[in-house]
Backbone and ligand atoms as CSV (ligand in chain L), in Angstrom:
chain,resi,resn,atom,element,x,y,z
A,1,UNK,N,N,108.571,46.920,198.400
A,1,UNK,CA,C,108.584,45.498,198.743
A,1,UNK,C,C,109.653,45.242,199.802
A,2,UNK,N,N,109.591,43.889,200.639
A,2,UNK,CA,C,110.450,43.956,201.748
A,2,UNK,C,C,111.493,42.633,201.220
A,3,UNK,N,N,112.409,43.065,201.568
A,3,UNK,CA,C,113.668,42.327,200.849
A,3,UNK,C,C,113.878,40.720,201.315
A,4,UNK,N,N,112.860,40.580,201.906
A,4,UNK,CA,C,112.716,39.317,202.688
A,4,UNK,C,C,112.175,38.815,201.533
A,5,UNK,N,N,111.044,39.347,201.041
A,5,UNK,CA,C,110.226,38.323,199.642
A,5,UNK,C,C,111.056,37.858,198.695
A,6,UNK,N,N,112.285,38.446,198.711
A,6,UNK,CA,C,113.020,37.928,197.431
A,6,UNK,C,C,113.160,36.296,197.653
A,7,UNK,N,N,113.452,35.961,199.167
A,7,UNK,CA,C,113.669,34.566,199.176
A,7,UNK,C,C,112.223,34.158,198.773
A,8,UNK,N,N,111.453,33.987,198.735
A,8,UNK,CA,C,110.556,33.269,198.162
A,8,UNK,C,C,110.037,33.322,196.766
A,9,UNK,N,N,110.357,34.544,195.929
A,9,UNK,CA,C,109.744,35.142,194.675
A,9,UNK,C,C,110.927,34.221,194.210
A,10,UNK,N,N,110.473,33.295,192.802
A,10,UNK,CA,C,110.956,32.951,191.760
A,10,UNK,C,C,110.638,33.150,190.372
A,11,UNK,N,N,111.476,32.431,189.490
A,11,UNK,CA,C,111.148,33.265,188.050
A,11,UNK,C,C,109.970,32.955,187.335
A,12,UNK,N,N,108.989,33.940,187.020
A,12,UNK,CA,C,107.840,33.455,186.640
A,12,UNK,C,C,107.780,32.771,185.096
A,13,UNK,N,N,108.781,32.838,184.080
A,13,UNK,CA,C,109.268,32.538,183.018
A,13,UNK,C,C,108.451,30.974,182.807
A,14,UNK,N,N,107.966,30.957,181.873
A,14,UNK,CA,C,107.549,29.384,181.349
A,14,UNK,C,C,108.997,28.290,181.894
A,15,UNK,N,N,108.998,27.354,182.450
A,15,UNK,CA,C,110.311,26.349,182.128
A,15,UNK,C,C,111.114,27.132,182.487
A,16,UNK,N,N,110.725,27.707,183.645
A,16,UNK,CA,C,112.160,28.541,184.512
A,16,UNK,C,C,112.140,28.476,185.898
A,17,UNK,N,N,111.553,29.413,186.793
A,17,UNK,CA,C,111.098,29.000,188.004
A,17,UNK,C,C,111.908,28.870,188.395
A,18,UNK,N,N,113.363,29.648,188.306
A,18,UNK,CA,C,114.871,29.602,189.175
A,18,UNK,C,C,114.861,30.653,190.067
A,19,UNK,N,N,115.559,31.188,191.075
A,19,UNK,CA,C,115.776,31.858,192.244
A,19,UNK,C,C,115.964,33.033,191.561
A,20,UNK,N,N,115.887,34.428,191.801
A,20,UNK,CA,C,116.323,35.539,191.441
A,20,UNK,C,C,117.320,36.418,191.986
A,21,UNK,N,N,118.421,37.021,191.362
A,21,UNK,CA,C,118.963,38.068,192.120
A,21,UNK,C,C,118.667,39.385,192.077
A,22,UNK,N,N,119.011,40.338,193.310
A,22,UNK,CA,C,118.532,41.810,193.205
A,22,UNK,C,C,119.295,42.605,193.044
A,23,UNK,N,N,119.157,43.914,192.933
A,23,UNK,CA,C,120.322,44.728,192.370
A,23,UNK,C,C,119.230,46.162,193.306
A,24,UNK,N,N,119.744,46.029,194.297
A,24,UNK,CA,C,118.764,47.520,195.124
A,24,UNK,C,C,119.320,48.902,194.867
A,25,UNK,N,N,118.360,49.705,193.777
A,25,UNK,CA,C,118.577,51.468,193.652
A,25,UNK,C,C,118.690,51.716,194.415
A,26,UNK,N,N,117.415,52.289,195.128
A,26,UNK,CA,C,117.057,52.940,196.407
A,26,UNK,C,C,115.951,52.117,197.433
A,27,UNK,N,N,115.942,52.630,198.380
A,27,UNK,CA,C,115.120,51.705,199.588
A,27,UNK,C,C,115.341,52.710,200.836
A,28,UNK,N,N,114.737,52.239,201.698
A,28,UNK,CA,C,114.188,53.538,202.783
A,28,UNK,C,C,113.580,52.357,203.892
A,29,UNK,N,N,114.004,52.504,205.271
A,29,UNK,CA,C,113.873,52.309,206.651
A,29,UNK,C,C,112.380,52.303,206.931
A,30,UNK,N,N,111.428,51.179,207.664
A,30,UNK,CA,C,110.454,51.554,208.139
A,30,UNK,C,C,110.559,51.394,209.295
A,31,UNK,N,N,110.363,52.232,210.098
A,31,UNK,CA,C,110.040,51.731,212.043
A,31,UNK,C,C,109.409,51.519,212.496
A,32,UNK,N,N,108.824,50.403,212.863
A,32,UNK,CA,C,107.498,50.173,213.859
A,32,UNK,C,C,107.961,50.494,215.345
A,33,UNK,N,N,107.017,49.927,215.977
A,33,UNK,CA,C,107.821,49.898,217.606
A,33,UNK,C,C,108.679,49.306,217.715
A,34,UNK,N,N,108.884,47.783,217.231
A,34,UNK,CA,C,109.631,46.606,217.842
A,34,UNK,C,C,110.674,46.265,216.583
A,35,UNK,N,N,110.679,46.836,215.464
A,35,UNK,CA,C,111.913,46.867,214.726
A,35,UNK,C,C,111.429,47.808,213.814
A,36,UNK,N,N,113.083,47.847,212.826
A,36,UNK,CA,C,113.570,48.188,211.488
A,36,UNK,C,C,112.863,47.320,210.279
A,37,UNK,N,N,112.168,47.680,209.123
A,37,UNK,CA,C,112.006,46.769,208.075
A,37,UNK,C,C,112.569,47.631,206.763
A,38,UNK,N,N,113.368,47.270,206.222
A,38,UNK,CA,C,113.847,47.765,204.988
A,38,UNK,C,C,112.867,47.370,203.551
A,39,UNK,N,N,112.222,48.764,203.312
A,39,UNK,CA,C,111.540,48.689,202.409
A,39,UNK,C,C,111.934,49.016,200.353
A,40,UNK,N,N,112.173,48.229,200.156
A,40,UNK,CA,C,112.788,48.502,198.554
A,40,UNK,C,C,112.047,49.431,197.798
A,41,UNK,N,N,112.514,50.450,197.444
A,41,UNK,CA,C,111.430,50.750,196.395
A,41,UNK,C,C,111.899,50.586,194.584
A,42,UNK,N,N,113.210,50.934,194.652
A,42,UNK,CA,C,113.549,50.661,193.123
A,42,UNK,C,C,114.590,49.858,193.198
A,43,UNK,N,N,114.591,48.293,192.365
A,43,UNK,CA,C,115.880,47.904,192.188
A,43,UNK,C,C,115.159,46.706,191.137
A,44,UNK,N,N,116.514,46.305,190.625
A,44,UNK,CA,C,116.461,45.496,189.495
A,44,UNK,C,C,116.291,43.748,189.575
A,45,UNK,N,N,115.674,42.933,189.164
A,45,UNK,CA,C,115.579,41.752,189.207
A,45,UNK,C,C,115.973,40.956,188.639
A,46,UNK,N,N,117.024,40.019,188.510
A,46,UNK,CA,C,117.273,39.423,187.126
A,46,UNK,C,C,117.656,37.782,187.382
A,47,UNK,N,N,117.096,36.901,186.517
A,47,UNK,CA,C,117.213,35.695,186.574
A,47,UNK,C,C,118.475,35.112,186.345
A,48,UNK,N,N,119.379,34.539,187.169
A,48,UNK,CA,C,120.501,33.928,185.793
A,48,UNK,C,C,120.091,32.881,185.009
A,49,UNK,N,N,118.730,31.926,185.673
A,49,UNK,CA,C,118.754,30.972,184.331
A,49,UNK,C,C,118.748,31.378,183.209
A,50,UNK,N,N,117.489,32.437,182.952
A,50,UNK,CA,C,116.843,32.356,181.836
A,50,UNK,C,C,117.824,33.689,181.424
A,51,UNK,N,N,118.001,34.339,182.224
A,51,UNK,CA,C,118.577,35.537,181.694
A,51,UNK,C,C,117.550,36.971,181.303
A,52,UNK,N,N,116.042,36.724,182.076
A,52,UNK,CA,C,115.282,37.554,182.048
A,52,UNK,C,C,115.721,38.590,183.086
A,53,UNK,N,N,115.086,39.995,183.093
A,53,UNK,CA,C,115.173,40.786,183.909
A,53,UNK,C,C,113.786,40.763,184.306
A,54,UNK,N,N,113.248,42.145,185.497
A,54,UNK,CA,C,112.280,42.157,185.847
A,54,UNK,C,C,112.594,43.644,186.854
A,55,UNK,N,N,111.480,44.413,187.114
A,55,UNK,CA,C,111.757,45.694,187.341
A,55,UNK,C,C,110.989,45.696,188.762
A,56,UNK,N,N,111.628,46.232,189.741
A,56,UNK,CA,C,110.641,47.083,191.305
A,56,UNK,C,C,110.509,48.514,191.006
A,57,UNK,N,N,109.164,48.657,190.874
A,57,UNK,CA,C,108.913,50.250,190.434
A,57,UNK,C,C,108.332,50.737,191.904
A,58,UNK,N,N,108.797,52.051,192.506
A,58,UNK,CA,C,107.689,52.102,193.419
A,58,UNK,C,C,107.214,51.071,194.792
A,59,UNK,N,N,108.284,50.430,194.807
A,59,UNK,CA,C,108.065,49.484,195.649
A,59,UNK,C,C,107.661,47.906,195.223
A,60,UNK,N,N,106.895,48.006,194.144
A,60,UNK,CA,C,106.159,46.568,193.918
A,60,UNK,C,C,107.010,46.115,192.587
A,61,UNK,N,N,106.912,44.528,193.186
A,61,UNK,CA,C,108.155,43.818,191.968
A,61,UNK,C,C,106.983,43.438,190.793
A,62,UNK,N,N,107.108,43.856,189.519
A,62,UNK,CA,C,106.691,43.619,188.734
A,62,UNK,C,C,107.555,42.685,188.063
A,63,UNK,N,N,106.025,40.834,188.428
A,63,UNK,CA,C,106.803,40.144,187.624
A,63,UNK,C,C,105.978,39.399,186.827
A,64,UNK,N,N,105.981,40.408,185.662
A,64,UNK,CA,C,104.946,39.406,184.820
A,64,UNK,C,C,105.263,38.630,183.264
A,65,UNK,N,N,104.436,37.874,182.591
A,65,UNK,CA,C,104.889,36.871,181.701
A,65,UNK,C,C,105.484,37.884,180.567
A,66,UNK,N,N,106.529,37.370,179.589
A,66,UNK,CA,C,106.587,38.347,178.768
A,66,UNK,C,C,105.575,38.834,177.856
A,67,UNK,N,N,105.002,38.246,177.406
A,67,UNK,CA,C,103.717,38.824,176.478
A,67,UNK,C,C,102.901,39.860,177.069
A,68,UNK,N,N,102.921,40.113,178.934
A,68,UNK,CA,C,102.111,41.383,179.155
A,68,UNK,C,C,103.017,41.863,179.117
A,69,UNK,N,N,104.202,42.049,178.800
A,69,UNK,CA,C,105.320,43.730,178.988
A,69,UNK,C,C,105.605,43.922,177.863
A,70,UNK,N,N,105.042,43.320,176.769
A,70,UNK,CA,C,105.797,43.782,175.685
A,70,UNK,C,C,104.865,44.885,175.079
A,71,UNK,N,N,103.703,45.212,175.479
A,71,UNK,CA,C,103.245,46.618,174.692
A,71,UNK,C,C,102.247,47.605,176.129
A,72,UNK,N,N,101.736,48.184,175.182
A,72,UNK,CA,C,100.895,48.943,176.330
A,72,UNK,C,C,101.637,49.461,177.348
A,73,UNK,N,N,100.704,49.578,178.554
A,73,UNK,CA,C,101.022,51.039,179.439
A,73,UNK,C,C,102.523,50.591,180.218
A,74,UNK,N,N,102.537,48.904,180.163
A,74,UNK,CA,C,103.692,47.911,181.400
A,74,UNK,C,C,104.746,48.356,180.562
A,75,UNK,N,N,104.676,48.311,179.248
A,75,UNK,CA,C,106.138,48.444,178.251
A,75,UNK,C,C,106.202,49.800,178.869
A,76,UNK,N,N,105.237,50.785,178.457
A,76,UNK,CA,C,105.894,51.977,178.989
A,76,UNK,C,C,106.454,52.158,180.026
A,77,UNK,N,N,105.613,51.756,181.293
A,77,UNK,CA,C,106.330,52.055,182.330
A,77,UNK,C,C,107.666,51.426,182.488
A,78,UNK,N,N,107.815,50.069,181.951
A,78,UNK,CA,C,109.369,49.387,182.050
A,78,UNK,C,C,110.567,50.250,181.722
A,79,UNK,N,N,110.125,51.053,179.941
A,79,UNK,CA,C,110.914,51.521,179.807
A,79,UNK,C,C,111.192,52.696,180.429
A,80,UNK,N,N,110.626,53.532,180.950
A,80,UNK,CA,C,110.854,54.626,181.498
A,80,UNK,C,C,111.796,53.964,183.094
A,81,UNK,N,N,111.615,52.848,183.342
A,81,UNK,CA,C,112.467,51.890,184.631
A,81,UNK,C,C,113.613,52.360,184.326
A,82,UNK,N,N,113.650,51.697,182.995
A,82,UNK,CA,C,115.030,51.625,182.019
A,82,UNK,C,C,116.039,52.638,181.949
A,83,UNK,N,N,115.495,53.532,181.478
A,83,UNK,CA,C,115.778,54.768,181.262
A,83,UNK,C,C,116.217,55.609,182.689
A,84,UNK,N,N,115.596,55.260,183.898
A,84,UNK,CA,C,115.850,56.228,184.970
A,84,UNK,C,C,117.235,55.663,185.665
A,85,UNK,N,N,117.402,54.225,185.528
A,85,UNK,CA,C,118.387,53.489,185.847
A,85,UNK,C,C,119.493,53.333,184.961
A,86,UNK,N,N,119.103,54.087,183.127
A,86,UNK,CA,C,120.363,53.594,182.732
A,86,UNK,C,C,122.262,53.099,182.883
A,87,UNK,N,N,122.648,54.244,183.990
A,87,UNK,CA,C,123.649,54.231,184.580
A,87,UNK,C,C,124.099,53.085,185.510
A,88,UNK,N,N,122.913,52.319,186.331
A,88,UNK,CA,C,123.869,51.284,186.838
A,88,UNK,C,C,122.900,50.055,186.153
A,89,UNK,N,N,122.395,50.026,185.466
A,89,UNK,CA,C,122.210,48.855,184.387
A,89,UNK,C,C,123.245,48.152,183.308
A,90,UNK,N,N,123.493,47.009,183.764
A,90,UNK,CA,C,124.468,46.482,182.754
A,90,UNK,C,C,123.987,46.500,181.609
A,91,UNK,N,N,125.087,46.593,180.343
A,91,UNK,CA,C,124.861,47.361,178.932
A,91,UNK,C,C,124.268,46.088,178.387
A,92,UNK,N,N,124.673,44.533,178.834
A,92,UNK,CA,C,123.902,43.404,177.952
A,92,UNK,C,C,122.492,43.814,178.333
A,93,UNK,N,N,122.154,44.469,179.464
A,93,UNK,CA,C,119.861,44.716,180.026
A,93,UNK,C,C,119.937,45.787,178.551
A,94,UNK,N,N,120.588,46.654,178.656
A,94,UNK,CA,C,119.754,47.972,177.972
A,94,UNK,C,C,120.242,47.628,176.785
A,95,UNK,N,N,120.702,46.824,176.347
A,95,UNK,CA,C,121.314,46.284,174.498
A,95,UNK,C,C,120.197,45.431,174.283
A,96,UNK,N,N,120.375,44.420,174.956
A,96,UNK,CA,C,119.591,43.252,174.371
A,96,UNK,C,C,118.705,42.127,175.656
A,97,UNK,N,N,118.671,43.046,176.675
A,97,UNK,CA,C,117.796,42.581,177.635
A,97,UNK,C,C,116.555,41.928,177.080
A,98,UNK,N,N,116.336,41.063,178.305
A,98,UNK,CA,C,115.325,39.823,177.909
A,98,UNK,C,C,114.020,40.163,178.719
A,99,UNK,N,N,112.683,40.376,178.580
A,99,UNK,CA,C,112.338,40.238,177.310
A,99,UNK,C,C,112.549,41.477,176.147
A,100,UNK,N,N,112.943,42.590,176.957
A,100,UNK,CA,C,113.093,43.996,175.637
A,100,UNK,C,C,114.282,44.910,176.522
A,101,UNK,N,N,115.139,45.213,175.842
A,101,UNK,CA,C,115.877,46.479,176.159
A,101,UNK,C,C,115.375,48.090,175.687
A,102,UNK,N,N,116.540,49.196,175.984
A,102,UNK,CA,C,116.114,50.111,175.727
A,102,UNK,C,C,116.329,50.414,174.413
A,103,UNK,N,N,117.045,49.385,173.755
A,103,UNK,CA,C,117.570,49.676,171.965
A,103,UNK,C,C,116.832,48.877,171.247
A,104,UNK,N,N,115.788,48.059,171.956
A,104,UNK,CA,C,114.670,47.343,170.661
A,104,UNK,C,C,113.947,47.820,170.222
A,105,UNK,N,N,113.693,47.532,169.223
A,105,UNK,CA,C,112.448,47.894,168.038
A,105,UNK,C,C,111.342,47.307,168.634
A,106,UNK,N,N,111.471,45.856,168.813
A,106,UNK,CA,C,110.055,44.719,168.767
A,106,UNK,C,C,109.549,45.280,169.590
L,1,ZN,ZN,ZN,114.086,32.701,184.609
């Protein structure tokens, strides 16, 4: 994703819909002829209203309601997000991150 979308992507959260901040892993240079576009591929998303997170896997910001991430193939892939980033993830995401950390049961 190009780091420009962040200004427009807001929180998809019911009764939220606040601005997001990013937290960029890794990202990589594209060159056309006539410029540079910095392309994101992994970094972290997180709301301060609500206090949700939200994951860029691969380039694409996955931002969906909580009820699709909480099971199936999206949980998996989140957590495996989780897990590859544990190190610069703050310990409140991987404790008790919203909607699931890496220490929940639910
Ligand atoms: Zn929010």
């Amino acid at each position: 994703m190009k780091q420009w979308l962040m200004e427009i992507l807001a929180c998809p959260a019911e009764n939220c819909g606040n601005k997001l901040n990013l937290d960029v892993f890794t990202s990589h240079v594209v060159k056309t002829n006539t410029e540079e576009v910095k392309e994101i591929d992994e970094a972290l998303i997180v709301c301060p209203k609500c206090g949700r997170w939200y994951p860029v896997i691969e380039g694409i910001a996955c931002m969906l309601p909580d009820h699709l991430r909480m099971s199936g193939k999206q949980r998996v892939e989140e957590t495996k997000f989780l897990q590859r980033w544990k190190d610069k993830l703050d310990s409140s995401i991987l404790n008790e991150g919203k909607p699931f950390g890496l220490t929940s049961t639910s």
